[in-house]
C-alpha positions as CSV (number, residue, x, y, z in Angstrom):
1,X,102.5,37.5,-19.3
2,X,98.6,37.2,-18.3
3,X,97.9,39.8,-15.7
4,X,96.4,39.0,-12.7
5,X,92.6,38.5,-12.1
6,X,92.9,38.0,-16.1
7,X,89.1,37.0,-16.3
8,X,87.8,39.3,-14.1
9,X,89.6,42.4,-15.4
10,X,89.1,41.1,-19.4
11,X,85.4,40.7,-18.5
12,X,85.2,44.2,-16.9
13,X,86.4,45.8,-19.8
14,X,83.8,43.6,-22.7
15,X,80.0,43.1,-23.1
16,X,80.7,39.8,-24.7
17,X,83.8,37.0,-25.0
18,X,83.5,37.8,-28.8
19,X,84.7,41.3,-28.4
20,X,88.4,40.0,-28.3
21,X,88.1,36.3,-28.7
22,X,86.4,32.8,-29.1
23,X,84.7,30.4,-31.8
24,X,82.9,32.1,-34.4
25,X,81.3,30.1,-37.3
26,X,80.9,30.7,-40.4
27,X,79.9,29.4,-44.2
28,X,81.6,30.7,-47.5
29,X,79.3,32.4,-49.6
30,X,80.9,31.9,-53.1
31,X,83.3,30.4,-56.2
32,X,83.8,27.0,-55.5
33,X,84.3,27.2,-51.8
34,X,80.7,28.0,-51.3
35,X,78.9,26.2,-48.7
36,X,81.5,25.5,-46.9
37,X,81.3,25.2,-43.1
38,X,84.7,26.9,-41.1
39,X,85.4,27.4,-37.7
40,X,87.6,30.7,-36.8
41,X,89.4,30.8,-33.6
42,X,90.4,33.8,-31.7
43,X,93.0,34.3,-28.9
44,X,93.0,37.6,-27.6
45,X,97.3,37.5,-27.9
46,X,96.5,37.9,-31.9
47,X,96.4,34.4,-32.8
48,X,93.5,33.3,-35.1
49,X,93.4,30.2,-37.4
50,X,90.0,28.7,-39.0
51,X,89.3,25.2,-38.5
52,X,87.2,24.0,-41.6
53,X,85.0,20.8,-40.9
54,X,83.8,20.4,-44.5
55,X,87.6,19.6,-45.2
56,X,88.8,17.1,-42.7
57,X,88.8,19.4,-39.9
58,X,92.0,20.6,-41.6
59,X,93.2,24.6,-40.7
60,X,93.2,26.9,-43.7
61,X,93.7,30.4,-42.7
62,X,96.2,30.9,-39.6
63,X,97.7,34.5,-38.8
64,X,99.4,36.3,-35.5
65,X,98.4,39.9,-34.9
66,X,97.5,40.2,-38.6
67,X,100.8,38.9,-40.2
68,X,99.7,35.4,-41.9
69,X,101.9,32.5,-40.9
70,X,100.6,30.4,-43.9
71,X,100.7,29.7,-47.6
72,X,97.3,30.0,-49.6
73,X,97.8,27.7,-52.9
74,X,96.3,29.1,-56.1
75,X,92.8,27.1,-55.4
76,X,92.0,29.3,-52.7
77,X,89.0,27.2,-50.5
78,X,87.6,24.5,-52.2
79,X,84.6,22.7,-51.2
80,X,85.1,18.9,-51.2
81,X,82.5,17.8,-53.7
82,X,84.9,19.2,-56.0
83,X,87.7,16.3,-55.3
84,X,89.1,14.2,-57.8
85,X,90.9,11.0,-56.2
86,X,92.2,10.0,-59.8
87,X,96.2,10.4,-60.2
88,X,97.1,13.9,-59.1
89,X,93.9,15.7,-59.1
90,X,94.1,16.3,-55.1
91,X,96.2,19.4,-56.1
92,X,92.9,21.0,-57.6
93,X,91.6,21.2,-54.0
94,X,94.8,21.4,-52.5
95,X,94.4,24.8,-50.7
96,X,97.8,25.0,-48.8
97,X,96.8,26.5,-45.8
98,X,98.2,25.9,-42.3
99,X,97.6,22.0,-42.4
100,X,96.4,19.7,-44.8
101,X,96.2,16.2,-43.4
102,X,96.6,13.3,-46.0
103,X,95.7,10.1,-45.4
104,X,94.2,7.3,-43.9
105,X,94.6,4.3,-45.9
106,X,97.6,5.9,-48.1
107,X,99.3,9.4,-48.6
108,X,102.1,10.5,-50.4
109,X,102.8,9.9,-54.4
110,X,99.8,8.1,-56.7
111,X,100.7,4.7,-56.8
112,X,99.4,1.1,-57.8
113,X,99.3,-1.1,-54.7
114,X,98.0,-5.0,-54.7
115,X,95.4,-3.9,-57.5
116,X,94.8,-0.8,-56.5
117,X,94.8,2.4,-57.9
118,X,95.6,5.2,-55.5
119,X,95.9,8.9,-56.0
120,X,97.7,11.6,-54.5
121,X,98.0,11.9,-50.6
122,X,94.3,9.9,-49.8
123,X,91.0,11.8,-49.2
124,X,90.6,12.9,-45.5
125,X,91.6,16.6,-46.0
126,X,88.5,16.2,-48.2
127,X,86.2,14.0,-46.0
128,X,83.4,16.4,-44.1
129,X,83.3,16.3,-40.3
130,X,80.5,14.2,-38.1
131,X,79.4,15.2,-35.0
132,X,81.3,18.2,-35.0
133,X,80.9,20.5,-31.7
134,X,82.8,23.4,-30.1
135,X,82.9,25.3,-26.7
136,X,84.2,28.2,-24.5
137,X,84.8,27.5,-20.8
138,X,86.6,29.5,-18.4
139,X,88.8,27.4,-16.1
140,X,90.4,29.5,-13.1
141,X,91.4,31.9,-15.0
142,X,91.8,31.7,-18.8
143,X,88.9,30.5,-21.3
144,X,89.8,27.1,-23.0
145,X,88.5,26.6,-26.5
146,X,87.9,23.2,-27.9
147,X,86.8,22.1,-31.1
148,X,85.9,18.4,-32.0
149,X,84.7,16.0,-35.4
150,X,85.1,12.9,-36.7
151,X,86.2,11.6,-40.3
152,X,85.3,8.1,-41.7
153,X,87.6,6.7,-45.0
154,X,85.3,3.5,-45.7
155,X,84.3,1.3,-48.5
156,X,82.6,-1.7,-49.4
157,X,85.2,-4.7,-48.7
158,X,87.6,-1.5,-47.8
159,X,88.7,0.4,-45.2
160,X,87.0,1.5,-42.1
161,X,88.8,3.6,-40.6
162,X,87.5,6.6,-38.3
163,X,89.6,10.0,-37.5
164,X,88.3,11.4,-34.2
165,X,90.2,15.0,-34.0
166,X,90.1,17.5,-31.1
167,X,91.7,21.1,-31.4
168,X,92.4,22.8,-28.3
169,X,93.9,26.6,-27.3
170,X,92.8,28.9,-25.1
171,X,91.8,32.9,-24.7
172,X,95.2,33.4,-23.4
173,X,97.2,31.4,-26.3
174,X,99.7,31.8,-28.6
175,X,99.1,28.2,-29.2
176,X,96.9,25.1,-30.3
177,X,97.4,21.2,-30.0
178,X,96.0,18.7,-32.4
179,X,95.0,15.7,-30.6
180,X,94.2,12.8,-33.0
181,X,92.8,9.3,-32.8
182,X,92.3,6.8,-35.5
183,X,90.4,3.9,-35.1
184,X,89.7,0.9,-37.2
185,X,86.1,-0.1,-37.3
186,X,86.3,-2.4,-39.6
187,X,86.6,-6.7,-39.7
188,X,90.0,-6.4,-41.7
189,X,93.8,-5.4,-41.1
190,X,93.6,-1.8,-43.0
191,X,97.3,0.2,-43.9
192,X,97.3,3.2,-42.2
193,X,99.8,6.5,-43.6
194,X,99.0,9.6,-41.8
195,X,100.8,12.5,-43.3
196,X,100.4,16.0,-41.4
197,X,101.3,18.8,-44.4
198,X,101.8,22.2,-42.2
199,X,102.5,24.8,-44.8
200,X,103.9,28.1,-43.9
201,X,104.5,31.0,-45.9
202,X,105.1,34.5,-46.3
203,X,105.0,36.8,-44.2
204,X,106.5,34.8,-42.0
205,X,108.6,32.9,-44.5
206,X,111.2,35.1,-46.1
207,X,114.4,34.7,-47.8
208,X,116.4,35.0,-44.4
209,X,114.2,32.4,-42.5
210,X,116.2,29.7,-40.8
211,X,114.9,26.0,-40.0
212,X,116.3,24.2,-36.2
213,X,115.5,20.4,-36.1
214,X,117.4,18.1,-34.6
215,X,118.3,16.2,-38.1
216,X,119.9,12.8,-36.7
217,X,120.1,12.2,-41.2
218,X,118.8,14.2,-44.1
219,X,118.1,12.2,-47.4
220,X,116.9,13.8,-50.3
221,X,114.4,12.6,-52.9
222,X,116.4,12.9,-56.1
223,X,119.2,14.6,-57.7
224,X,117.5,18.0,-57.6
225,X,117.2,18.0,-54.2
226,X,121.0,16.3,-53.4
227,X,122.4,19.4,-55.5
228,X,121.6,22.2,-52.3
229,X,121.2,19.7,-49.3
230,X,123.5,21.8,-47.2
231,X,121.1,24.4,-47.3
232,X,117.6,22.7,-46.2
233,X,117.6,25.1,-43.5
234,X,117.9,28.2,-46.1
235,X,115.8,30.1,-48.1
236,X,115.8,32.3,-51.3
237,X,114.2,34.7,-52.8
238,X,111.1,33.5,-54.9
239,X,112.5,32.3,-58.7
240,X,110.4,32.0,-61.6
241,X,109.9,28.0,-61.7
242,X,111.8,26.9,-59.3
243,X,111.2,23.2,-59.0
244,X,110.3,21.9,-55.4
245,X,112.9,20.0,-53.0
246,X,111.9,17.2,-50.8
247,X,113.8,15.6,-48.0
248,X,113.5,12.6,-45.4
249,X,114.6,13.9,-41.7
250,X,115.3,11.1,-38.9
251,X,115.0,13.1,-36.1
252,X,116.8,12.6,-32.7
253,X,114.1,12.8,-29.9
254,X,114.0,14.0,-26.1
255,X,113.8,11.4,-23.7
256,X,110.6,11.8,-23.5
257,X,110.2,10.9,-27.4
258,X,109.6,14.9,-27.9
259,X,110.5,16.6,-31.5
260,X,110.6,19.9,-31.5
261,X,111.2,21.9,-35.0
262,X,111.4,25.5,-35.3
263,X,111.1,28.2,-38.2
264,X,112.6,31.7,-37.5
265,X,111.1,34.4,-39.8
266,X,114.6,36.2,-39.9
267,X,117.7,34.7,-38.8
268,X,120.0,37.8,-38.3
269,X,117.0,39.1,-36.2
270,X,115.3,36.5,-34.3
271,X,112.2,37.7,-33.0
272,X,109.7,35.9,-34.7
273,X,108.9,32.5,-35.2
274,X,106.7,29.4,-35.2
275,X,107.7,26.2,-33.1
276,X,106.4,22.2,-33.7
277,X,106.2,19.6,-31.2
278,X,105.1,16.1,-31.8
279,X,105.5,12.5,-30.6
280,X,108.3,10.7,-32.7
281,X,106.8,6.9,-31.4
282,X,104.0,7.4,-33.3
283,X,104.9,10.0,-35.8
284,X,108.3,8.3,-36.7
285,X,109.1,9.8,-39.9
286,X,109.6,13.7,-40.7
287,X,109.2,15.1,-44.8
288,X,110.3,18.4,-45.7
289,X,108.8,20.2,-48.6
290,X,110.9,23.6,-50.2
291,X,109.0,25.4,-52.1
292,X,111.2,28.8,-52.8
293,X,109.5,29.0,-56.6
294,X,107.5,32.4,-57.7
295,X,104.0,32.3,-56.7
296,X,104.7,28.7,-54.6
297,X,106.7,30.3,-51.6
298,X,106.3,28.0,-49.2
299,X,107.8,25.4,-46.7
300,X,106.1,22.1,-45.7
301,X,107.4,20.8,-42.5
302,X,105.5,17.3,-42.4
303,X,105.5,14.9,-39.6
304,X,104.3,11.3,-40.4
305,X,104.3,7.6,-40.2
306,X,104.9,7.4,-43.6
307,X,107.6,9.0,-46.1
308,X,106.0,11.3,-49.4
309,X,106.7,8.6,-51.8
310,X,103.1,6.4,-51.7
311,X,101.9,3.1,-50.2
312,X,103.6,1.2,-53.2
313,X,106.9,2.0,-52.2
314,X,106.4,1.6,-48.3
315,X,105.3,-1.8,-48.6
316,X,107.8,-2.7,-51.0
317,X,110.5,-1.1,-48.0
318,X,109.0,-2.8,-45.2
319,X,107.2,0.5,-43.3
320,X,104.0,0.4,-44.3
321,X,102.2,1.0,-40.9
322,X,98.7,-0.9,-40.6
323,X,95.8,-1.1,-37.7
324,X,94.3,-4.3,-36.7
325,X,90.3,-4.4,-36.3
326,X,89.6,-2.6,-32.8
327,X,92.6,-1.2,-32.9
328,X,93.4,2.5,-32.5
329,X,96.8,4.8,-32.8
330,X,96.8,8.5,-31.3
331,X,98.6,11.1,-32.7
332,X,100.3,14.9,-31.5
333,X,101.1,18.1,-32.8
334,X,101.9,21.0,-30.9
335,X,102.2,24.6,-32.6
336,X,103.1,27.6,-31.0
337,X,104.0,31.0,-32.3
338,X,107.4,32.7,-31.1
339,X,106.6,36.2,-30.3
340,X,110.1,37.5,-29.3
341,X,113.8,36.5,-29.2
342,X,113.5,35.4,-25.6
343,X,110.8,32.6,-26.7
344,X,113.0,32.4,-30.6
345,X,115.8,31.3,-28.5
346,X,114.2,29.4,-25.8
347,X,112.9,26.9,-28.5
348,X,115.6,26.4,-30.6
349,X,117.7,25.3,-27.5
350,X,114.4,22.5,-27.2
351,X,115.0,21.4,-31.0
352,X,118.7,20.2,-29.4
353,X,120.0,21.0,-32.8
354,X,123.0,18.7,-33.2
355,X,126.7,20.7,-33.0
């Protein structure tokens, strides 16, 4: 709980914000991340995460009082002049990290769709940032942090399609919200898939780590998958090439349209966690990627407007989402850390996980 005269009695005690908090930029220095612009946030509850411009404005690193709540791929950082659109390539940049957005035009599985040749989950997360600004602002009494960019997917005779993003959290946080706008700038109807790939790992993922969503119907990709779907909620221990599991959630919502999903670190003690919330009337769809294998330890929980199987197959099922010229679609992601069992237990009773 934030003390009284919060701002007047963390200011007291500092000779400058930085001390115990804010936005501090930075540039990687080497391998094939150099030269890469990143934004790291601060919260002076323990929360940081690094917002990287250079790479969609996506969040690589994200950790609470030290403990890392995400799942760094093999790649490590990679700048974007290093992507490869062509089949599944993307996963040579893929960094994991906290999020990884995929989209505009299409995400999901490479696919061939009216001529075209599209590869893995789209080029956004690997699209730099424009007019990219941040700030620090006390407000009564907490410092709001705010971080903003834009993303353009365009071609010639293509897409135009812009992604205006604003990050938001606060000195006092344990918390940020993703605000997200795209907008289509262009003369012609353009498809529009936006895929939002959070990736959490260990420490906070372990083999007694529980998921709570309100699953209204789970359907798993293939056979695979079908074999363990009474255990989506479940992990393991980390096996030696363990292939991955993928499965399509339709999610009962609050009445105010509100989804919340929840990951405890430990089920038999609940005192840790991380909570999502997002809008299901725009972000209809929910993927979940298991990844229990050695080395890929890691859960994707994946709101979307699209499913993980590629533009091809959603126009072929009727759901491939599109934007009219002019028009724009705004989207919502709430995540918050659960510090103790109170807050543990306090969100899982918001997920209104089904009896």
């Amino acid at each position: 709980m934030r003390p009284a005269n919060f701002r007047k009695d963390i200011l007291s005690h500092v000779g400058r914000l930085s001390q115990i908090g804010g936005i501090s930029p930075f540039v990687h220095a080497e391998g094939k991340a150099k030269g890469t612009s990143t934004l790291r946030v601060r919260t002076a509850r323990g929360l940081e995460f690094w917002v990287v411009p250079d790479k969609g404005m996506d969040i690589y690193e994200a950790s609470f009082r030290g403990r890392s709540l995400c799942w760094h791929s093999p790649t490590g950082m990679v700048h974007p002049a290093f992507y490869s659109n062509r089949g599944l390539e993307w996963l040579k940049g893929f960094t994991g990290g906290l999020l990884t957005t995929c989209g505009l035009s299409t995400a999901g599985a490479p696919s061939r769709d009216q001529g075209e040749d599209l590869g893995l989950h789209g080029s956004i997360s690997n699209t730099p940032a424009e007019s990219v600004s941040w700030s620090e602002n006390w407000d009564h009494d907490d410092c709001h942090f705010r971080i903003s960019g834009s993303m353009r997917e365009s071609s010639v005779h293509g897409p135009n399609l812009v992604l205006h993003r604003i990050i938001t959290s606060s000195l006092n946080a344990t918390s940020f919200i993703l605000h997200d706008v795209v907008e289509n700038q262009g003369v012609r109807t353009a498809p529009l898939m936006v895929l939002y790939h959070f990736n959490f790992g260990f420490p906070l993922l372990t083999s007694r780590s529980k998921v709570y969503a309100p699953s209204a119907r789970i359907t798993p990709i293939d056979d695979f998958s079908r074999a363990s779907v009474d255990q989506w909620d479940l992990f393991d221990t980390p096996t030696l090439g363990l292939g991955e599991k993928v499965y399509f959630h339709d999610m009962d919502s609050s009445d105010s349209g509100k989804v919340t999903v929840v990951l405890v670190s430990d089920h038999e003690d609940p005192a840790f966690g991380i909570s999502m919330v997002y809008d299901s009337s725009t972000l209809p769809m929910f993927n979940q990627w298991k990844m229990t294998a050695a080395n890929h330890f890691v859960l994707g929980l994946e709101p979307a407007n699209c499913n993980t199987q590629g533009r091809e197959r959603e126009r072929q099922q009727g759901t491939l989402q599109s934007l009219e010229p002019g028009e724009r679609k705004e989207f919502k992601v709430e995540i918050r850390v659960l510090e103790d069992e109170t807050s543990v237990k306090e969100a899982i009773r918001s997920a209104a996980v089904r009896a």
